[in-house]
C-alpha positions in Angstrom: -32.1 8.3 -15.7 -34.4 11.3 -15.8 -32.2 13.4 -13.6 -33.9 17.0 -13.0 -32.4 20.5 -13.2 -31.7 20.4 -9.6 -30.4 16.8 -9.2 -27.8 17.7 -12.1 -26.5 20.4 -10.4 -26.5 19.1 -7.0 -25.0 15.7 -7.7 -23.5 15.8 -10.9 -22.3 19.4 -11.5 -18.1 20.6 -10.9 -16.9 17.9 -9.2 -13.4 17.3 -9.0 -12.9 13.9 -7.3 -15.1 10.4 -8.2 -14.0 7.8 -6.5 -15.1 4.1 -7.4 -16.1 2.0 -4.8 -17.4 2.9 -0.8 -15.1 -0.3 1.1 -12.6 0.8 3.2 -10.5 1.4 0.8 -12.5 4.5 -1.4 -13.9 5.7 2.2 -9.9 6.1 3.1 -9.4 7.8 -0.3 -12.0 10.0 0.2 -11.0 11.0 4.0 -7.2 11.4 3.1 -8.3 13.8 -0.1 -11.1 15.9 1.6 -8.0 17.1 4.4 -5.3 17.7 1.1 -8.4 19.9 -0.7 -10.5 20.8 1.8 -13.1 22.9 -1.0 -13.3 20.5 -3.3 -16.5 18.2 -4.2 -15.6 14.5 -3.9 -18.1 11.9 -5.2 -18.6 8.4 -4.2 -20.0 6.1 -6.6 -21.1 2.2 -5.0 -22.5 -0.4 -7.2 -24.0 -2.0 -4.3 -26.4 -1.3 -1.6 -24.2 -1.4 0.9 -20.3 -1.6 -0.1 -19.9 -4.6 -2.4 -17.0 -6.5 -2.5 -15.5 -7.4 1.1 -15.3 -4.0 2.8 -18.3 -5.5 5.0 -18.1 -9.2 3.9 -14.5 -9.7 5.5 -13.9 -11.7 9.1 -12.8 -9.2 11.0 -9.1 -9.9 11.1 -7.0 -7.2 12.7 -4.1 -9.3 11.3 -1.0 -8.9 9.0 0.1 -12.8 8.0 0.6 -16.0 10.2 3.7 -17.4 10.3 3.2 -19.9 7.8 1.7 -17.1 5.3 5.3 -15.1 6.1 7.3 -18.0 5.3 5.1 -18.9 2.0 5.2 -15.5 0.9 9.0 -15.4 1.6 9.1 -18.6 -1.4 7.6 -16.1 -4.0 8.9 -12.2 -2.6 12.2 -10.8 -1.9 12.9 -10.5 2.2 12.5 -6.4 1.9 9.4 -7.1 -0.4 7.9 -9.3 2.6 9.1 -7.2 5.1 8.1 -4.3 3.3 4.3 -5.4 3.1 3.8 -6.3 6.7 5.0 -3.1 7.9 2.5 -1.5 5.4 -0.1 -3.5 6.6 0.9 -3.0 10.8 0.7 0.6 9.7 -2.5 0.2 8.2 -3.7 -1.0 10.8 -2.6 1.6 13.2 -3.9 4.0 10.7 -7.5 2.6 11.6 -7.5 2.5 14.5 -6.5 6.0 15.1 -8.8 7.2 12.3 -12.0 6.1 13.9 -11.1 4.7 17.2 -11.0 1.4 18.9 -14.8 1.6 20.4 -16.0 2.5 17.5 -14.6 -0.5 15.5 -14.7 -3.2 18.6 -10.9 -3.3 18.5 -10.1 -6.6 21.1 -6.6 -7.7 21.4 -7.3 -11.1 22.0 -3.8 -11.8 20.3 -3.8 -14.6 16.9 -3.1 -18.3 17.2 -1.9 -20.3 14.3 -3.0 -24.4 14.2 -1.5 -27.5 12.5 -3.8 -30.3 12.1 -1.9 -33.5 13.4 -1.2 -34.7 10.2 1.1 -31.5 9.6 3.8 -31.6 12.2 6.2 -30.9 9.3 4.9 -27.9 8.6 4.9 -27.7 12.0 7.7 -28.3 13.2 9.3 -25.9 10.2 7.3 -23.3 11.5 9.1 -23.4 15.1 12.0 -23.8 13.4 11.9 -20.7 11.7 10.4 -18.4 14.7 13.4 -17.1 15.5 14.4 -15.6 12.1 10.6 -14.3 11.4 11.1 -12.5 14.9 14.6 -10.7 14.2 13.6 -9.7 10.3 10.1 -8.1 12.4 12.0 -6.5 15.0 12.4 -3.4 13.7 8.9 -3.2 12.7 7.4 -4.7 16.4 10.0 -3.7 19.1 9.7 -7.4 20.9 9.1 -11.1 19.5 6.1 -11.3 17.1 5.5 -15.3 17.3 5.8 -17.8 20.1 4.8 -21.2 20.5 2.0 -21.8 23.2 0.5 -25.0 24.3 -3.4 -25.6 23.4 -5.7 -24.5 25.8 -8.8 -24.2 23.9 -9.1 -28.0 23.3 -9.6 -28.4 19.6 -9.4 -31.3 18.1 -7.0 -33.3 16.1 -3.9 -30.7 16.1 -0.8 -30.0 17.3 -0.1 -29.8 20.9 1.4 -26.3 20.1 -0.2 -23.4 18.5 2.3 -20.2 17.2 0.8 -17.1 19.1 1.1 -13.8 18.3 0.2 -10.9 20.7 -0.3 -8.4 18.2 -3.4 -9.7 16.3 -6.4 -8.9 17.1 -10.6 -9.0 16.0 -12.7 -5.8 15.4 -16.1 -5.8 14.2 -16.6 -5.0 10.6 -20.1 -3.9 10.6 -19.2 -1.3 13.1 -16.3 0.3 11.0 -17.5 0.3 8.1 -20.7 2.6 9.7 -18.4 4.6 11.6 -16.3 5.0 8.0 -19.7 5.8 6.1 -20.3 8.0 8.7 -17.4 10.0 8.8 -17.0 10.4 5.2 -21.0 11.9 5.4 -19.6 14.5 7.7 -17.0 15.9 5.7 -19.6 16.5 3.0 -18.7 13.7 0.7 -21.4 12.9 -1.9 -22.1 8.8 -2.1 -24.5 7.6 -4.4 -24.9 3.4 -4.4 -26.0 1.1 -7.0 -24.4 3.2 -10.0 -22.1 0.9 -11.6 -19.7 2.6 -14.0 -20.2 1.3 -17.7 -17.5 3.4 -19.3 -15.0 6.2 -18.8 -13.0 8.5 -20.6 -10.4 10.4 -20.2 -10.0 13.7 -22.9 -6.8 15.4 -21.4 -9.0 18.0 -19.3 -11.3 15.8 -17.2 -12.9 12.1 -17.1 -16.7 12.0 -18.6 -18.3 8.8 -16.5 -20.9 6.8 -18.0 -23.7 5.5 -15.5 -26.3 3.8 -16.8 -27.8 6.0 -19.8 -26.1 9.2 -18.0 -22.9 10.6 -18.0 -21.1 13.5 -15.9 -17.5 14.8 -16.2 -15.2 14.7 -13.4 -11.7 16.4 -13.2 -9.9 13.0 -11.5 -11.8 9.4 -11.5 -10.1 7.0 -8.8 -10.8 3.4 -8.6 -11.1 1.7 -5.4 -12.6 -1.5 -7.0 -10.3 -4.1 -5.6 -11.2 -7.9 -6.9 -13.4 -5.8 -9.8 -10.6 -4.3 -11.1 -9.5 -6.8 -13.7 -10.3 -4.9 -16.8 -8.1 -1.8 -15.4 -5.0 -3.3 -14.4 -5.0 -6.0 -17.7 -5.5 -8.9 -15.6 -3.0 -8.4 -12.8 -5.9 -8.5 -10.1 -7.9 -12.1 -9.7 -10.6 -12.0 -8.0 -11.1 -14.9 -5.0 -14.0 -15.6 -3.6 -14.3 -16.8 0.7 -16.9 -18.5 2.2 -17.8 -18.0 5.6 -20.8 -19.7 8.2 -21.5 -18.3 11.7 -23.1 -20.3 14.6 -25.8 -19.5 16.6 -24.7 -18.6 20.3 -23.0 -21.8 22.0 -23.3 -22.0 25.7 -20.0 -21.7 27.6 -18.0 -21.1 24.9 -14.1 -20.1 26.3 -12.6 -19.5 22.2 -11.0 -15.8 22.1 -8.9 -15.2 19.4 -8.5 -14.8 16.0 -7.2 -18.4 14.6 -5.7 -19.7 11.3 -5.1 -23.0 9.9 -3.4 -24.0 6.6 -1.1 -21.2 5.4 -4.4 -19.1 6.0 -6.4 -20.8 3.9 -9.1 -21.4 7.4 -9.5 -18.7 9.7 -12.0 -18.6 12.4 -12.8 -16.4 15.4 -15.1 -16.3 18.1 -17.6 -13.0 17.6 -18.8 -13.1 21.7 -20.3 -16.7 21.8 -20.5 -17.2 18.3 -18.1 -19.0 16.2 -17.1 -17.2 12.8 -15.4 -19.4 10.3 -14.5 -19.0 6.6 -12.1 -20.3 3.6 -11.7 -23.2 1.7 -10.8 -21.8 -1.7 -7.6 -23.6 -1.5 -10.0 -27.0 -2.2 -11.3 -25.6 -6.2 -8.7 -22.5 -7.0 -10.5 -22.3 -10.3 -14.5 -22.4 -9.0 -13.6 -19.3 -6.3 -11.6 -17.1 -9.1 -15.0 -15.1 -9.8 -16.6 -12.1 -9.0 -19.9 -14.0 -8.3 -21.4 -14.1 -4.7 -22.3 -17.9 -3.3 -21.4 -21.1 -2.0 -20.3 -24.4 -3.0 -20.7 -27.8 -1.7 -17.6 -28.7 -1.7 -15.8 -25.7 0.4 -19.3 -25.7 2.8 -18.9 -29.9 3.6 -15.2 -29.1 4.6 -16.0 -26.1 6.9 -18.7 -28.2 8.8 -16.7 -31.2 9.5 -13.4 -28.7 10.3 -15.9 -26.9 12.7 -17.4 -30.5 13.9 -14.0 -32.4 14.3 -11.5 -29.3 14.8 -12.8 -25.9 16.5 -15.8 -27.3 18.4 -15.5 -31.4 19.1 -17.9 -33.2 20.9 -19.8 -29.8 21.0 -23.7 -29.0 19.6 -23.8 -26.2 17.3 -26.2 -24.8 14.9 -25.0 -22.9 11.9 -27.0 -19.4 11.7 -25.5 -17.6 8.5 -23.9 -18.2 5.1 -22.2 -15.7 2.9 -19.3 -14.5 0.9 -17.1 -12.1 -0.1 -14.7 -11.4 -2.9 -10.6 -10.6 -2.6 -8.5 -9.4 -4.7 -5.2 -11.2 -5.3 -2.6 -11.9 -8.1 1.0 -13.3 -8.9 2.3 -11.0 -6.2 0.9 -9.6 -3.1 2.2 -6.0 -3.2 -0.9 -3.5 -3.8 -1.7 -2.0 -7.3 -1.1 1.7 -6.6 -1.1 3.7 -9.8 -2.1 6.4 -12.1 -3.8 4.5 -15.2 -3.6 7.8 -17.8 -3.7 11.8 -17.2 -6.7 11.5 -14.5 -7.5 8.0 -14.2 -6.4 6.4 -11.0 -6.5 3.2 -9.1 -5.9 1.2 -5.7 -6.3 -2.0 -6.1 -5.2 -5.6 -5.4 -5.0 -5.9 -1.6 -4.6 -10.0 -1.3 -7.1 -10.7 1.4 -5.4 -8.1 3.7 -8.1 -5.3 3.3 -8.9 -4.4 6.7 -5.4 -4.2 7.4 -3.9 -2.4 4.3 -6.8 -1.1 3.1 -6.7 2.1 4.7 -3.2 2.8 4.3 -3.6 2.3 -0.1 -6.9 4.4 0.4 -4.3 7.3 1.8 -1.4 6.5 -1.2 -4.6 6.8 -3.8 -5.3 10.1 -2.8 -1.6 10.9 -2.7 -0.9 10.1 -6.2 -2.7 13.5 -6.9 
């Protein structure tokens, strides 16, 4: 790398904290250790321009499961498991917002809506049936009635004449947090450097030496907050799942406020002022989407249009601007990998598509397992 004299000692030189990964996560970790040692040098080390992953790839979800994500996860997690994770994620949540404040991230509590396509009234119709059981098991986490069923007044097409509401969602605008979060961790004198990737790392007892490219540095504690990358570290227990997403150009007159999910979550869409956001699909090619790489695929790109055309905007004109994706992290269970790896070697990982809302919540546990 040709690093001078001063760049070594600037950059490189006595620092106590590296932390993998800028996303909201490693910005959290950062934060929550700079106010536990308020002397010590933290670095951040990104392997992409701007944080890679889906710190700033995500939808903007303010959210902590539909109903029909509760009751699936309810099939593969213990009752306190389920309850356990939505409170962590309500938390995390709240945690944001008070971190950097709801102008700042474009916090609008429009409230969530949950659709069934026609041809799933059973779902449906188990759905309702459940309401008032996913209500008293949230209770103590909410203080009032999570979910309720409201009739359609957006006019979307081919569903159920009922959506399942929920007051306590809400949209923010990713873009804008994750500058306020780069921001804030500038100001405390945190050191980021991005596109390093880590190559190898290890730990002697006393400190972690860190390989970048031909370079290497030792740091006293190495944290991960690598997410869907993290495969390697936690032997396989974090998948990486990869979400598509289009945005429209500005549609005249548009009246859709909300944050909206279809199929156990698999769709989600939200208005972003006039603009339709809309992403998912990976339920149509599990095996395709379980990589790491960036992109799109026929398949997942054909259903969002005609869901888009037939569902959220029928008998409408729209254009679609924008194309991208970004990469979750999930496994065989959806708690959070929160763990120390060896004597210095830490990681927070494994956040099941729930990043915005638990991110900064295992970003804060990270820092506390020192």
């Amino acid at each position: 790398m040709h690093l001078s004299y001063w760049e070594i000692k600037n950059w490189f030189t006595d620092i106590d904290y590296t932390i993998v990964g800028s996303g909201i996560v490693g910005l959290h970790c950062a934060l929550r250790l700079r106010e536990r040692f308020p002397e010590s040098r933290i670095l951040i080390l990104e392997k992409g321009m701007l944080p890679q992953g889906a710190s700033t790839k995500n939808a903007g979800f303010a959210c902590f499961g539909s109903i029909s994500e509760i009751l699936d996860d309810l099939k593969s997690h213990s009752e306190e498991e389920v309850i356990s994770l939505i409170k962590k994620r309500w938390s995390g949540l709240q945690l944001l917002r008070k971190r950097l404040g709801d102008v700042a991230i474009d916090f609008k509590p429009y409230g969530g809506y949950e659709l069934f396509l026609n041809e799933d009234e059973t779902s449906f119709n188990g759905c309702v049936a459940r309401i008032p059981f996913i209500n008293e098991i949230l209770k103590p986490i909410f203080k009032a009635d999570v979910f309720n069923k409201q009739i359609d007044r957006f006019g979307f097409g081919g569903i159920q004449e009922y959506s399942i509401y929920n007051p306590f969602e809400a949209q923010i605008d990713t873009g804008n947090m994750m500058q306020a979060l780069l921001k804030l961790a500038v100001s405390e004198n945190m050191l980021i450097l991005n596109q390093q990737t880590v190559n190898a790392f290890y730990d002697n007892g006393n400190g972690v030496e860190v390989a970048i490219g031909d370079f290497s540095f030792t740091t006293k504690k190495l944290l991960f907050a690598t997410n869907a990358f993290a495969s390697a570290l936690t032997k396989g227990a974090v998948k990486p799942a990869r979400a598509q997403v289009l945005i429209t150009k500005p549609i005249e007159n548009l009246d859709i406020k909300g944050t909206f999910h279809l199929d156990k979550g698999y769709y989600y869409f939200r208005n972003i002022g006039n603009r339709i956001l809309f992403g998912g699909g990976r339920n149509l090619d599990f095996e395709t989407e379980t990589t790491t790489e960036f992109g799109q695929t026929q398949i997942v790109q054909n259903k969002l249009e005609t869901l888009l055309k037939e569902v959220i905007l029928p008998g409408r004109d729209f254009e679609i601007e924008h194309r991208w994706s970004g990469i979750m992290g999930m496994g065989s269970s959806k708690n959070p990998i929160v763990e120390q790896l060896s004597e210095n070697v830490y990681c927070g990982v494994r956040l099941g598509g729930m990043g915005v809302a638990i991110g900064s919540l295992i970003g804060t546990e990270l820092a506390d397992l020192i």
